[in-house]
C-alpha positions as CSV (number, residue, x, y, z in Angstrom):
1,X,52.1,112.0,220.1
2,X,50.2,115.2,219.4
3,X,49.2,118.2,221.5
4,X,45.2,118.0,221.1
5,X,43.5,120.6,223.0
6,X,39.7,120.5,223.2
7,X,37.7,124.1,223.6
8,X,34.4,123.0,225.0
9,X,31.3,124.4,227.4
10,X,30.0,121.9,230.4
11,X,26.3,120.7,229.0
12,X,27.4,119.9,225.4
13,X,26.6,116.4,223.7
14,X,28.9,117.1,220.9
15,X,31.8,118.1,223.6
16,X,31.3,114.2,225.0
17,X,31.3,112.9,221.5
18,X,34.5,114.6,220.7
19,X,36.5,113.8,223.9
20,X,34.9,109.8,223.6
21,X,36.0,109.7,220.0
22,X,40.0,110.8,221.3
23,X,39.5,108.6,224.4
24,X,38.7,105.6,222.3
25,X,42.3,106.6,220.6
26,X,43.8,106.7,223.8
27,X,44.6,110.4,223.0
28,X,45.7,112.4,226.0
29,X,44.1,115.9,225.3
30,X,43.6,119.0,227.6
31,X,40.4,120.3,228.2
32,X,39.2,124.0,228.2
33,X,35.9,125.0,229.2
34,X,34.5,128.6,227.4
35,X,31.0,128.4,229.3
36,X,31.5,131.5,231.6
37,X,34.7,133.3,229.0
38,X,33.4,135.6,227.0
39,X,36.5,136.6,225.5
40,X,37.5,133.3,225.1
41,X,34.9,132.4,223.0
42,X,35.6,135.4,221.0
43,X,39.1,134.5,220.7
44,X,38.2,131.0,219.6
45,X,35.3,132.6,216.9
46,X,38.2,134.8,215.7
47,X,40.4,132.0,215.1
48,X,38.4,128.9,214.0
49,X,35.6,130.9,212.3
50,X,32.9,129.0,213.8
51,X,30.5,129.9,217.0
52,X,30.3,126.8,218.1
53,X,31.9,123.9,220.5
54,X,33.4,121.9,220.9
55,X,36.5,123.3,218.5
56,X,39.8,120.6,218.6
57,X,43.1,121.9,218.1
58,X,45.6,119.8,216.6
59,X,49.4,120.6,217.8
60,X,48.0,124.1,217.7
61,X,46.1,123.8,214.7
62,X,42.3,124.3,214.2
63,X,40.5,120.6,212.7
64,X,36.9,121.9,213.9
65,X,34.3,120.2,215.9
66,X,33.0,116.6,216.3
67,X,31.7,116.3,212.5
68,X,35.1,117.1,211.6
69,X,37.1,115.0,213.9
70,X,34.9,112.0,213.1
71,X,35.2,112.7,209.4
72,X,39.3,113.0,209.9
73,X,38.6,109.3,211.9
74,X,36.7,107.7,208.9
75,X,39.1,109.1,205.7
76,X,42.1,107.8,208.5
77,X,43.6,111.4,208.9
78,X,43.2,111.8,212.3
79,X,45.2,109.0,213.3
80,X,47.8,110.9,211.0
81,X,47.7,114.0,212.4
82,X,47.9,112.4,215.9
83,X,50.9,110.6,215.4
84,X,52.9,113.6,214.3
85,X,54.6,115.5,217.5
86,X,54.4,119.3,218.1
């Protein structure tokens, strides 16, 4: 199973659509909250390109936010990219 990691701040609607669409999977993911990290959220800017959460991670690699992951979920490349291991 993939590593997902989810970057994501406490009051955001598209954070819970993301983490029900990997629940729903029965995708164990890890959680990190950038609401009070400045430099996290820089960090996460830098790398993905995009100000805003939530930003999924992929066995280390950026797929974007809830648009994105539910797009992956209809063309059936998520489940793809979740079955392949780190």
């Amino acid at each position: 199973m993939a590593e997902v990691v989810i970057y994501r701040t406490e009051f955001c609607g598209y954070c819970f659509r993301a983490k029900h669409l990997l629940e729903s999977k029965g995708v164990p993911f890890t959680e990190i909250d950038v609401s009070d990290d400045p430099g996290k959220r820089k960090w996460l800017q830098d790398v993905t390109r995009q100000r805003t959460v939530p930003q999924v991670f992929i066995n280390g690699r950026p797929v974007g936010g809830f648009d994105d992951l539910a797009r992956l979920n209809r063309s059936g490349e998520l489940d793809r990219l979740l079955a392949d291991s780190v």
